[in-house]
N, CA, C and O atoms as a GROMACS GRO file, in nm:
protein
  528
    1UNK      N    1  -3.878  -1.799   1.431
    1UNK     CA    2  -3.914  -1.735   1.306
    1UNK      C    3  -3.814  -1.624   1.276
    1UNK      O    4  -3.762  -1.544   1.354
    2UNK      N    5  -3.800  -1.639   1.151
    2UNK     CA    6  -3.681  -1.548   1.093
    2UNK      C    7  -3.794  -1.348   1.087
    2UNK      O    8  -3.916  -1.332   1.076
    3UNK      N    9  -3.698  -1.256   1.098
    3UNK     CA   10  -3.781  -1.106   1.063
    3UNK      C   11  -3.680  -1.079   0.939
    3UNK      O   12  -3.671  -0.960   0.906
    4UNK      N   13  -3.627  -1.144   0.888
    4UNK     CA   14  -3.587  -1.081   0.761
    4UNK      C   15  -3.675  -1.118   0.640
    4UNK      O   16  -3.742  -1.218   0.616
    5UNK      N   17  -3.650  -0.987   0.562
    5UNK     CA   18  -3.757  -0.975   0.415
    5UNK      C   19  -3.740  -1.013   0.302
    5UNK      O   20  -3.657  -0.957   0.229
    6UNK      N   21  -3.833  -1.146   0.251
    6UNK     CA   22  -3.758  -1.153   0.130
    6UNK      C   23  -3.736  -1.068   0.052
    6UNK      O   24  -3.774  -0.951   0.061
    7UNK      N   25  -3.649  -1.135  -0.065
    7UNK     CA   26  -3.614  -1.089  -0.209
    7UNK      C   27  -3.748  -1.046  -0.263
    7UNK      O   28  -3.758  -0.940  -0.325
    8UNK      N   29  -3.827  -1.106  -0.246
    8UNK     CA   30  -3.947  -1.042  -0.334
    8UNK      C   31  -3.991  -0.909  -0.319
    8UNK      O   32  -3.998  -0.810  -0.391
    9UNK      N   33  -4.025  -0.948  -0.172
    9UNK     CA   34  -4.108  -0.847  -0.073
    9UNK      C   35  -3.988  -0.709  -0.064
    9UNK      O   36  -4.022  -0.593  -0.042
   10UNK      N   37  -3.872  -0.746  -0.081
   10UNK     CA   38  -3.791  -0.566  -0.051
   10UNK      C   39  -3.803  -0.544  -0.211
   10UNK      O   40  -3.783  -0.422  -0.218
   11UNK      N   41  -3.818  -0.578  -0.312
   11UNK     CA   42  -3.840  -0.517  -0.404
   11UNK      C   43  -4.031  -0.457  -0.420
   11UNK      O   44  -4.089  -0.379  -0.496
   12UNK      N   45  -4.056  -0.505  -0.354
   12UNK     CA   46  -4.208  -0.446  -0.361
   12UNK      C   47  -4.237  -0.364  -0.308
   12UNK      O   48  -4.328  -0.287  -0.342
   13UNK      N   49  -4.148  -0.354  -0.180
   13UNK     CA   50  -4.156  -0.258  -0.070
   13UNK      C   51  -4.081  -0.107  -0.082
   13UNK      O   52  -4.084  -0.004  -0.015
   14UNK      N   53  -4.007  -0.153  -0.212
   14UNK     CA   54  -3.882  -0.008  -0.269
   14UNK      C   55  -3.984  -0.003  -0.362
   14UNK      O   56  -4.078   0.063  -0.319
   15UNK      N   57  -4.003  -0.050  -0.476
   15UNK     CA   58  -4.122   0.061  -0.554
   15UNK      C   59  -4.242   0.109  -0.511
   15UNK      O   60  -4.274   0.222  -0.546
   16UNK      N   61  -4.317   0.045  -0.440
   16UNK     CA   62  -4.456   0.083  -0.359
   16UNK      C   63  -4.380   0.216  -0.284
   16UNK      O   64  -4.440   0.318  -0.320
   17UNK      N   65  -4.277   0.244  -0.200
   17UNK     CA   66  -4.320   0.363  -0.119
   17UNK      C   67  -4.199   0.462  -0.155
   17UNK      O   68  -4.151   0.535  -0.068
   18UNK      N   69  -4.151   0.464  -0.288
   18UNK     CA   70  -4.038   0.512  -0.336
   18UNK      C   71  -4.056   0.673  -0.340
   18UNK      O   72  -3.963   0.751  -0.358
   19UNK      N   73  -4.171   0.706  -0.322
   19UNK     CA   74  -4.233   0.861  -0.309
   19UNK      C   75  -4.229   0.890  -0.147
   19UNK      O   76  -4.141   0.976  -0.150
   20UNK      N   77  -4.259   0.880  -0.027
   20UNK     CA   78  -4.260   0.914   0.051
   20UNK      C   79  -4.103   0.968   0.119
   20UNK      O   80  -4.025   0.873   0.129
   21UNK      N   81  -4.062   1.064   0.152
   21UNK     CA   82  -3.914   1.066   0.190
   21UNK      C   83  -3.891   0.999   0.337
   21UNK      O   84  -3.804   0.913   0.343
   22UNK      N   85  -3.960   1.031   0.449
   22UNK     CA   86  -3.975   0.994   0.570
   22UNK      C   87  -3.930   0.837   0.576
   22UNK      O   88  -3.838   0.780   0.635
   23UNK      N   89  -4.083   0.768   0.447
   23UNK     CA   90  -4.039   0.644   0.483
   23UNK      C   91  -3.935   0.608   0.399
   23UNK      O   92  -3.870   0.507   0.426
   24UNK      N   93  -3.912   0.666   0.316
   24UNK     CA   94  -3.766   0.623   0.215
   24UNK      C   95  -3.650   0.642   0.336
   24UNK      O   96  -3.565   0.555   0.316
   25UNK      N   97  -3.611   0.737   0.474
   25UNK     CA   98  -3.532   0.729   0.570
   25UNK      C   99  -3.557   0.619   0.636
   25UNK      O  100  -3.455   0.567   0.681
   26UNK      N  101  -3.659   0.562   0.658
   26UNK     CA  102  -3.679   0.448   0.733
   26UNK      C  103  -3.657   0.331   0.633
   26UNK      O  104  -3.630   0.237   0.707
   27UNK      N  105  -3.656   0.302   0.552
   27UNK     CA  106  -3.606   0.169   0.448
   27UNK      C  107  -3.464   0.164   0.438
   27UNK      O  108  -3.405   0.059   0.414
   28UNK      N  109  -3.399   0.286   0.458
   28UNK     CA  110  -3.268   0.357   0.464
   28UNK      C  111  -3.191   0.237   0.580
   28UNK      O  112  -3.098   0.156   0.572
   29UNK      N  113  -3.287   0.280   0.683
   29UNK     CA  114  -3.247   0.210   0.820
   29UNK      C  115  -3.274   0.039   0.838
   29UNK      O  116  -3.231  -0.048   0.913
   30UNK      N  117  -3.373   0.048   0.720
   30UNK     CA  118  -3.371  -0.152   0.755
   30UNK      C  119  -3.317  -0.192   0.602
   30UNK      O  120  -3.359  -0.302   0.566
   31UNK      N  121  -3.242  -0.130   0.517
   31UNK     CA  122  -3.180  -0.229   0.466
   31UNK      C  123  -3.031  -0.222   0.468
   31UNK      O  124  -2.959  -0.287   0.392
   32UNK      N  125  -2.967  -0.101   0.606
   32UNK     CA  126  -2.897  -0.080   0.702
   32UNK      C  127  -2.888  -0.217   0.814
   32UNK      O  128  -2.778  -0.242   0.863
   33UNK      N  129  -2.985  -0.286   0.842
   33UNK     CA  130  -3.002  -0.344   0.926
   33UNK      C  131  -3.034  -0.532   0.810
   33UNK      O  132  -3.077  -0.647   0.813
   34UNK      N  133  -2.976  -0.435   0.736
   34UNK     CA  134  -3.009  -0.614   0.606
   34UNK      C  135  -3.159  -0.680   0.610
   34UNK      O  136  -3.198  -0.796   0.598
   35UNK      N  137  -3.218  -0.573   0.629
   35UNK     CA  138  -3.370  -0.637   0.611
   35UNK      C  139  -3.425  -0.719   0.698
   35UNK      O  140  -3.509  -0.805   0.673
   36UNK      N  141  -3.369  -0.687   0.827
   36UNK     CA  142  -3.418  -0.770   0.959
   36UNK      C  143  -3.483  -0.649   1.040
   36UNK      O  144  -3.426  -0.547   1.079
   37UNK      N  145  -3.675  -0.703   1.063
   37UNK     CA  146  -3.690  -0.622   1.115
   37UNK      C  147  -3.729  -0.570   1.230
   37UNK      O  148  -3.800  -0.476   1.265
   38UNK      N  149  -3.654  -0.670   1.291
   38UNK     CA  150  -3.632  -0.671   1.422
   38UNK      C  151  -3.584  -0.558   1.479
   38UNK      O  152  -3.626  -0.466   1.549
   39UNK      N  153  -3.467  -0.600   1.421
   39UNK     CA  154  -3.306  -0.497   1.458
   39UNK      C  155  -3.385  -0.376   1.424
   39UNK      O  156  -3.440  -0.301   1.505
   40UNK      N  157  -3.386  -0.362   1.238
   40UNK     CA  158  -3.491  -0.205   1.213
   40UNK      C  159  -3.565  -0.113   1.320
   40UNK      O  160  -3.547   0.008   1.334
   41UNK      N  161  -3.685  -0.225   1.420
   41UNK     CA  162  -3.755  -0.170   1.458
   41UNK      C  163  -3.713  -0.102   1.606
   41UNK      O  164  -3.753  -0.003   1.666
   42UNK      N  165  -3.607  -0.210   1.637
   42UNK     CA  166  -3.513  -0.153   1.755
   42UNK      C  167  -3.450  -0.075   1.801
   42UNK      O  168  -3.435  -0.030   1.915
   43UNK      N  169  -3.385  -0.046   1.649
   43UNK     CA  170  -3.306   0.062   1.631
   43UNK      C  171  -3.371   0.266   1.604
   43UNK      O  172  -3.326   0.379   1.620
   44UNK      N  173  -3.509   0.193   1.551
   44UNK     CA  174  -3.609   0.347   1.519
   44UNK      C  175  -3.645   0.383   1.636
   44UNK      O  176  -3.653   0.495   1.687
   45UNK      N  177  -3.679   0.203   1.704
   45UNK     CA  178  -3.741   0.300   1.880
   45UNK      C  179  -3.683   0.307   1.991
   45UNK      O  180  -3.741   0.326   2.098
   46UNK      N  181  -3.548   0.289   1.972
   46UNK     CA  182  -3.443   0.344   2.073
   46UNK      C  183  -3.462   0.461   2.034
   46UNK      O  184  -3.526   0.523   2.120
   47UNK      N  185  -3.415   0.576   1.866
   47UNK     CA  186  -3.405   0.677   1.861
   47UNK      C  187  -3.545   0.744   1.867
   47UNK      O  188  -3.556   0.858   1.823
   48UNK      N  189  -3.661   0.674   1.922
   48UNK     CA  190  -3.784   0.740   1.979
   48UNK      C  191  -3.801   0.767   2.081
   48UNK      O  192  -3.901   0.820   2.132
   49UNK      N  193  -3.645   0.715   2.157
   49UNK     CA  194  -3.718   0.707   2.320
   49UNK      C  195  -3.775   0.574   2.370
   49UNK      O  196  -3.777   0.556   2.492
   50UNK      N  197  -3.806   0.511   2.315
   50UNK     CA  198  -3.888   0.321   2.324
   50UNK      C  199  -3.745   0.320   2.447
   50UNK      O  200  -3.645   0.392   2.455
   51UNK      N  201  -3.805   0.182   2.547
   51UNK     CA  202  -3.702   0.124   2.609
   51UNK      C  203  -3.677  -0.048   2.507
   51UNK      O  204  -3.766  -0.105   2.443
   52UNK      N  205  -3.593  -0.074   2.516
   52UNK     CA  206  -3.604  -0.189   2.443
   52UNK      C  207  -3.531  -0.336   2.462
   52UNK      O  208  -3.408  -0.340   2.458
   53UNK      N  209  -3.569  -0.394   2.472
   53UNK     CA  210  -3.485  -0.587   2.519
   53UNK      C  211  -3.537  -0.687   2.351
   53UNK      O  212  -3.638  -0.752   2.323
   54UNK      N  213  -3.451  -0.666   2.298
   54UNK     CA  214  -3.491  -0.756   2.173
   54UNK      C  215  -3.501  -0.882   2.213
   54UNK      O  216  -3.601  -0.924   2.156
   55UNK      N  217  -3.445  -0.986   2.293
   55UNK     CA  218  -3.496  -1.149   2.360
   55UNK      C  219  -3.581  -1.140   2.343
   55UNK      O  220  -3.653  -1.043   2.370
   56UNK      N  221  -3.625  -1.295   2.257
   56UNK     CA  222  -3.756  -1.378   2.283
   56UNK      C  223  -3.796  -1.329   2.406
   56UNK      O  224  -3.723  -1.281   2.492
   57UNK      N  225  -3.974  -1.348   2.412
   57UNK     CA  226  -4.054  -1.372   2.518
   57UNK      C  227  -4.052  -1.509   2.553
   57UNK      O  228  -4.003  -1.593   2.478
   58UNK      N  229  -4.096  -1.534   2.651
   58UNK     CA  230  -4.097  -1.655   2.714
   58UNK      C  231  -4.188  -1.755   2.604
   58UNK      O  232  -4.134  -1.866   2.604
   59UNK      N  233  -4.286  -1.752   2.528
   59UNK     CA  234  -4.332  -1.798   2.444
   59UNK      C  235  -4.271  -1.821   2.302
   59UNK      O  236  -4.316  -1.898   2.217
   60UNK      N  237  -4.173  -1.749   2.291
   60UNK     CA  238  -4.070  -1.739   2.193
   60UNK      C  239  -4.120  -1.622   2.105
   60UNK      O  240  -4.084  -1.621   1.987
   61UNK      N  241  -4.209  -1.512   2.154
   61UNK     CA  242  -4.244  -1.414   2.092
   61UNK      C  243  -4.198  -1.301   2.054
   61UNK      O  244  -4.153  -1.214   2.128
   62UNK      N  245  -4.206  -1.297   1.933
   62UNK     CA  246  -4.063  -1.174   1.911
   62UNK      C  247  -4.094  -1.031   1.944
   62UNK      O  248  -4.207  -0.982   1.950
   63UNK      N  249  -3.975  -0.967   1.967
   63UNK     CA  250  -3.955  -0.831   1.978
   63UNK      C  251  -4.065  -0.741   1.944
   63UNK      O  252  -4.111  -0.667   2.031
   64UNK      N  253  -4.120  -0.740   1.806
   64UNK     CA  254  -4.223  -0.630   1.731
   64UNK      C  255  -4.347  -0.702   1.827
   64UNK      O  256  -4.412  -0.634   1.907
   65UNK      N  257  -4.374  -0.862   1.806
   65UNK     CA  258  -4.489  -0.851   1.860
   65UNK      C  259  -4.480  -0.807   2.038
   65UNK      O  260  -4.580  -0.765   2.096
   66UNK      N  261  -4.368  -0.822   2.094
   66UNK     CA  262  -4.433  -0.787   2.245
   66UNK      C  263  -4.380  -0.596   2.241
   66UNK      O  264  -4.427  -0.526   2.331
   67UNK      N  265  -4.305  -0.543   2.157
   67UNK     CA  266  -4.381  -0.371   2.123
   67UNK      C  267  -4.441  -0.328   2.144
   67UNK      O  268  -4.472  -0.250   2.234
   68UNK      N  269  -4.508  -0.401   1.994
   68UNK     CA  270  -4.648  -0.363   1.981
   68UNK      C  271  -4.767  -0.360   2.081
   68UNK      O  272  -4.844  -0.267   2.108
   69UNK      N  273  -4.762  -0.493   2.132
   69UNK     CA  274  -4.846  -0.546   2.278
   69UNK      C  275  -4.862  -0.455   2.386
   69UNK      O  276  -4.971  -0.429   2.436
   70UNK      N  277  -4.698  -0.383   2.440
   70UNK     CA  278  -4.685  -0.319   2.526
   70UNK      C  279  -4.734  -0.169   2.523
   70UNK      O  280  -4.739  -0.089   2.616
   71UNK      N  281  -4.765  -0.154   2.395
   71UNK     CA  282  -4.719  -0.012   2.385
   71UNK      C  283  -4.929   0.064   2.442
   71UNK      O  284  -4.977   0.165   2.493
   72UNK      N  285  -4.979  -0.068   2.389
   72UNK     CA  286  -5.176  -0.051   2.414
   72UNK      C  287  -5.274  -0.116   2.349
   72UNK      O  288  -5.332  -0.110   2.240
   73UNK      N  289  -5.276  -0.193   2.472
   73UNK     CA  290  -5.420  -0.296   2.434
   73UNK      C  291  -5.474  -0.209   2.260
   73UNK      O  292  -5.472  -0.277   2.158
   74UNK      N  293  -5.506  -0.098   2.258
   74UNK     CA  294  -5.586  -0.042   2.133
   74UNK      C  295  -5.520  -0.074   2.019
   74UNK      O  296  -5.571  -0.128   1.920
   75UNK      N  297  -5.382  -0.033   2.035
   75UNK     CA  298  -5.287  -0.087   1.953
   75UNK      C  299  -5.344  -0.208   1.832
   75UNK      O  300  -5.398  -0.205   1.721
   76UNK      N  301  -5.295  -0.309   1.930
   76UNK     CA  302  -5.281  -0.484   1.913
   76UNK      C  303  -5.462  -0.483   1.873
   76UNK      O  304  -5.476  -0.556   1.775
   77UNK      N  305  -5.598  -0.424   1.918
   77UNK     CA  306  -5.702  -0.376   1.874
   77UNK      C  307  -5.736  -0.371   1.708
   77UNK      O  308  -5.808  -0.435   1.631
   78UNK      N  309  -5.619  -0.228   1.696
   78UNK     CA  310  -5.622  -0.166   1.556
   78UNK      C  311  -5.579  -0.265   1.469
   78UNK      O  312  -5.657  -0.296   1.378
   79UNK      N  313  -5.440  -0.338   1.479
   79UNK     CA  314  -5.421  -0.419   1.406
   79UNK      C  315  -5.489  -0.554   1.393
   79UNK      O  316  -5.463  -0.626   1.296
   80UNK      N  317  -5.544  -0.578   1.453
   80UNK     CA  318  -5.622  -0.701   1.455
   80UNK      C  319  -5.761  -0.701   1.378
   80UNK      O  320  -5.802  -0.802   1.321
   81UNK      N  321  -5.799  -0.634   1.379
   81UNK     CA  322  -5.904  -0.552   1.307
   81UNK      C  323  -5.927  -0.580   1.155
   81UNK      O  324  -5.832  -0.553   1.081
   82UNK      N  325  -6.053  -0.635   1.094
   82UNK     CA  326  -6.051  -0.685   0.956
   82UNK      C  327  -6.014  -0.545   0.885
   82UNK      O  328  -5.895  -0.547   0.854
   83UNK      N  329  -6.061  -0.453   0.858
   83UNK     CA  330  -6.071  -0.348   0.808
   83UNK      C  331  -5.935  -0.285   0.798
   83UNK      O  332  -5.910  -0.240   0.686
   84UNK      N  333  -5.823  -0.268   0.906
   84UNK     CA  334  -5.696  -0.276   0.893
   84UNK      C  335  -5.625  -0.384   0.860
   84UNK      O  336  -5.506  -0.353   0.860
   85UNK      N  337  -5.645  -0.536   0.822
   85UNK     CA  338  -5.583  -0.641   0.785
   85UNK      C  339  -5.615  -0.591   0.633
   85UNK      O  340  -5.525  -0.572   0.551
   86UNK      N  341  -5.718  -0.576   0.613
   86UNK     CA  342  -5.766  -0.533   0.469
   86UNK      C  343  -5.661  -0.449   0.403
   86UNK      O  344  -5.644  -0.464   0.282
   87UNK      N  345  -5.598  -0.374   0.463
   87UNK     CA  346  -5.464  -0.251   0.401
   87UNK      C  347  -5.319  -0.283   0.413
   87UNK      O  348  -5.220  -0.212   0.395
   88UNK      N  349  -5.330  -0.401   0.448
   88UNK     CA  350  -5.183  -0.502   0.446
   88UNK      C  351  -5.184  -0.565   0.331
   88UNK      O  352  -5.187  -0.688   0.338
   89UNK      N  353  -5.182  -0.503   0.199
   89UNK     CA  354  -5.190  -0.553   0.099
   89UNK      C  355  -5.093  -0.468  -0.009
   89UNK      O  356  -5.078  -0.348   0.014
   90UNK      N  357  -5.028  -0.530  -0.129
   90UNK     CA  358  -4.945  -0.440  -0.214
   90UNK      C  359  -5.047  -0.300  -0.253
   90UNK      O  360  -5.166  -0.321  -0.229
   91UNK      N  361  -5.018  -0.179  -0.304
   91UNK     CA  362  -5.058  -0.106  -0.339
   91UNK      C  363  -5.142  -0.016  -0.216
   91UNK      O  364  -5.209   0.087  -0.231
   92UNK      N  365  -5.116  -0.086  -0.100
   92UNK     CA  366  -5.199  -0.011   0.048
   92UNK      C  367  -5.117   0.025   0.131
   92UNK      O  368  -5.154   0.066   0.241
   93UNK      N  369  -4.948   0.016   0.084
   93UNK     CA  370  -4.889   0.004   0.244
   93UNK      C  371  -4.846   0.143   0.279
   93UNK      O  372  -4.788   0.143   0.387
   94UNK      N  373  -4.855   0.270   0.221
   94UNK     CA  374  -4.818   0.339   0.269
   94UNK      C  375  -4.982   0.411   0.391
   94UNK      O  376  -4.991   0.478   0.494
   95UNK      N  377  -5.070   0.352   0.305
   95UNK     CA  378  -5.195   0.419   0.381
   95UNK      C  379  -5.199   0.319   0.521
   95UNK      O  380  -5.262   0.368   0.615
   96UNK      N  381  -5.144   0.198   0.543
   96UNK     CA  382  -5.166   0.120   0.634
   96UNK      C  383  -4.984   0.185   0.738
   96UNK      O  384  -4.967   0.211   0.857
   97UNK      N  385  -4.896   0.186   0.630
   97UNK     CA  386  -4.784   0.269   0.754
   97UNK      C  387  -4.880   0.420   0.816
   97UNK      O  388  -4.932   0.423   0.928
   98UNK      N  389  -4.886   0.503   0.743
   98UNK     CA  390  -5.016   0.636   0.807
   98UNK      C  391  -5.085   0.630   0.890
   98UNK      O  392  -5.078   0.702   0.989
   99UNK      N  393  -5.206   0.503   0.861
   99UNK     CA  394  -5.247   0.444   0.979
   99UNK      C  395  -5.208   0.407   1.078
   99UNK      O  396  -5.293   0.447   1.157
  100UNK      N  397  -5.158   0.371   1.116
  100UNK     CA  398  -5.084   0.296   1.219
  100UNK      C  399  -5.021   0.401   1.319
  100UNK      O  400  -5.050   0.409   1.439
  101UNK      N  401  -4.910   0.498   1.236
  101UNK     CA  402  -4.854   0.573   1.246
  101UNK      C  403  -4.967   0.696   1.353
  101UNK      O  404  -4.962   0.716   1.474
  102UNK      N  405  -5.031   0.739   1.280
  102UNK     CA  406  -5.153   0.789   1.323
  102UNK      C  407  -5.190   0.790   1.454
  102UNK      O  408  -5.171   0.875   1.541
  103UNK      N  409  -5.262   0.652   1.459
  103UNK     CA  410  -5.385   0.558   1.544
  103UNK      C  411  -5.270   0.490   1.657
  103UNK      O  412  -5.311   0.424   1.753
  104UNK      N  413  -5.141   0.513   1.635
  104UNK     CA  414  -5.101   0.460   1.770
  104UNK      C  415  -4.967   0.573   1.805
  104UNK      O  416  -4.885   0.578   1.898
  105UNK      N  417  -4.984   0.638   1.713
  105UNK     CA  418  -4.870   0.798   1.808
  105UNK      C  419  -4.743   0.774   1.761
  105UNK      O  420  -4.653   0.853   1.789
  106UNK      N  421  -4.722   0.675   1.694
  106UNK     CA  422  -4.576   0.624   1.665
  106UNK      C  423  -4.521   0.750   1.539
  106UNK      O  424  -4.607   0.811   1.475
  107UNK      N  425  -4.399   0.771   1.519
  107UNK     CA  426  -4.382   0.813   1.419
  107UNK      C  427  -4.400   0.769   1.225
  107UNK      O  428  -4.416   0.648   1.207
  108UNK      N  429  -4.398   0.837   1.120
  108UNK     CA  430  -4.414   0.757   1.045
  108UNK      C  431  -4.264   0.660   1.011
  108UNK      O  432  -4.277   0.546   0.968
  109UNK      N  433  -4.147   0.709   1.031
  109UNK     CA  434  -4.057   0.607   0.989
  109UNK      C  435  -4.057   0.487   1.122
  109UNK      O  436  -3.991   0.389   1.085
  110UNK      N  437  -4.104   0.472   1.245
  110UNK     CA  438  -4.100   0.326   1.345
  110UNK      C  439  -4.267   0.280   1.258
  110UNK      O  440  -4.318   0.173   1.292
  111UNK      N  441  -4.315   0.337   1.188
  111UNK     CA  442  -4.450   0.246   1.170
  111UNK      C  443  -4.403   0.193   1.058
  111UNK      O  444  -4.479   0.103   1.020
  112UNK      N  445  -4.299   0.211   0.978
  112UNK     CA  446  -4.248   0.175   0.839
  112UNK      C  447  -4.225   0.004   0.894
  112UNK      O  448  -4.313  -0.078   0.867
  113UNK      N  449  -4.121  -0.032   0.960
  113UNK     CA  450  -4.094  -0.183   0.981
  113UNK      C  451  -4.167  -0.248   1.018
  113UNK      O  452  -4.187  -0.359   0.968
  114UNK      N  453  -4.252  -0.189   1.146
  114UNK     CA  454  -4.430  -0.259   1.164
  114UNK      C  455  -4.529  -0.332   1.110
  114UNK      O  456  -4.581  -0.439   1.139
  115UNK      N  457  -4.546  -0.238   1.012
  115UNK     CA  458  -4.607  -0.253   0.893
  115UNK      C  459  -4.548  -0.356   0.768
  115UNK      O  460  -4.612  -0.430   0.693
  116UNK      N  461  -4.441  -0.339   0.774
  116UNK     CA  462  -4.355  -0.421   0.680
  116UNK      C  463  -4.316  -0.578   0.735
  116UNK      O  464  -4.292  -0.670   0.656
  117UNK      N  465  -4.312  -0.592   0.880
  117UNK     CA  466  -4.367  -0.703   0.946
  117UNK      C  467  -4.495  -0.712   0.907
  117UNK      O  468  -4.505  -0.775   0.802
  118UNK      N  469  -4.598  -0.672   0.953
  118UNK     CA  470  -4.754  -0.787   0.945
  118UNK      C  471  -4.756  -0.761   0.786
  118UNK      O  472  -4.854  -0.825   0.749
  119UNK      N  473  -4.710  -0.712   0.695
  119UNK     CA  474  -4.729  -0.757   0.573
  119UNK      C  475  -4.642  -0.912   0.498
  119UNK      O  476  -4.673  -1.004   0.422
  120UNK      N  477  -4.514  -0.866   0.576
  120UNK     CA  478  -4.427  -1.021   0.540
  120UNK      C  479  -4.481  -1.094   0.614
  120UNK      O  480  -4.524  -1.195   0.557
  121UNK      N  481  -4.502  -1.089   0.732
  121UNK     CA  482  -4.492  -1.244   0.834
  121UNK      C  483  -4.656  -1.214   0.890
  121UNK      O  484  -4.677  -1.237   1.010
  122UNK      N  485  -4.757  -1.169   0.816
  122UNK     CA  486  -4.878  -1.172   0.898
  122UNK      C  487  -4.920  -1.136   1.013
  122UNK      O  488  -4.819  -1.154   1.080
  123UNK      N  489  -5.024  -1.085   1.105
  123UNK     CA  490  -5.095  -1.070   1.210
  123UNK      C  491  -5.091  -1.203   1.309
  123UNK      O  492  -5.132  -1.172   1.421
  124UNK      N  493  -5.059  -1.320   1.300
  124UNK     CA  494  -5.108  -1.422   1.385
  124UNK      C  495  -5.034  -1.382   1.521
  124UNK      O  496  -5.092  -1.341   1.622
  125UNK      N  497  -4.954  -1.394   1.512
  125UNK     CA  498  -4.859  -1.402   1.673
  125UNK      C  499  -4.905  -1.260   1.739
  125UNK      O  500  -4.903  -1.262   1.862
  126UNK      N  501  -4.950  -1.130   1.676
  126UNK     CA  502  -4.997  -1.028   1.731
  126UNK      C  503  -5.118  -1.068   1.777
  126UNK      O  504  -5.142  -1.061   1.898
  127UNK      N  505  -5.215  -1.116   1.686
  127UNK     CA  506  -5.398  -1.107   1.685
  127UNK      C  507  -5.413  -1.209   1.792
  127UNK      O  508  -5.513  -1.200   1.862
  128UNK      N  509  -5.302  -1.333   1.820
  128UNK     CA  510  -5.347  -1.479   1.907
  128UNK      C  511  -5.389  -1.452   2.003
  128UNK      O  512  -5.460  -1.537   2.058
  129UNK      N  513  -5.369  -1.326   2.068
  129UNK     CA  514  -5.390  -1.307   2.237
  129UNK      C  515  -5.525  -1.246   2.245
  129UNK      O  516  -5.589  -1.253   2.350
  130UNK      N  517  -5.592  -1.162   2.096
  130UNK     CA  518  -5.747  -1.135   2.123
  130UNK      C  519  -5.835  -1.250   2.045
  130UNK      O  520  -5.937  -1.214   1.986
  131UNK      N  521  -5.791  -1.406   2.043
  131UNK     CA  522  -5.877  -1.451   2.041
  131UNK      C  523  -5.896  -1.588   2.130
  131UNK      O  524  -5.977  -1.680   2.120
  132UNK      N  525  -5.798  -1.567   2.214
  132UNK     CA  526  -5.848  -1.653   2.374
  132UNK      C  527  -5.948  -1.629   2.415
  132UNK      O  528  -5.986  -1.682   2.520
   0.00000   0.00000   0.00000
């Protein structure tokens, strides 16, 4: 699976959060990174301190989702969660980057690509492991 954003979605994603400056530095950095947000998210959490191995998982699971995974069971929790799937929607994403941001300690510009993942490419490959 590709982490780059469409054409649609980076224009939705530049007017929706065109007010915030923080995350306007972090859009800075993934369309620095050509809208892959892989690289994006790699690159925010190296300069967080994150340790980081972008390779597939053995399942072919990408980078953000085994992050995210690693970082706390509560984590992968929060996002899985109807009530937070509910704010992965246009006109919600800066309250769902906040959230996140928040509820898992991250800063707000590494919750910017996060977020901008499970809004392009969905929750499944995160949520699959709490419903074994």
């Amino acid at each position: 699976m590709t982490n780059i954003v469409s054409l649609k979605d980076r224009e939705l994603f530049r007017s929706e959060l065109a007010e915030e400056p923080e995350i306007q530095a972090a859009l800075s950095i993934i369309e620095d990174c050509d809208w892959d947000l892989e690289e994006a998210t790699a690159l925010l959490a190296l300069k967080e301190g994150y340790s980081v191995d972008i390779t597939r998982g053995n399942g072919g699971e990408s980078f953000i989702s085994r992050f995210l995974n690693k970082q706390a069971t509560d984590i992968r929790a929060l996002i899985c969660r109807d009530s937070f799937k509910e704010i992965l929607l246009p006109g919600l994403v800066t309250t769902a980057i906040t959230s996140l941001a928040a509820s898992a300690g991250f800063s707000t510009a590494l919750a910017v690509p996060l977020v901008l993942y499970l809004i392009a490419f969905g929750t499944e490959e995160i949520c699959k492991s709490d419903s074994n």
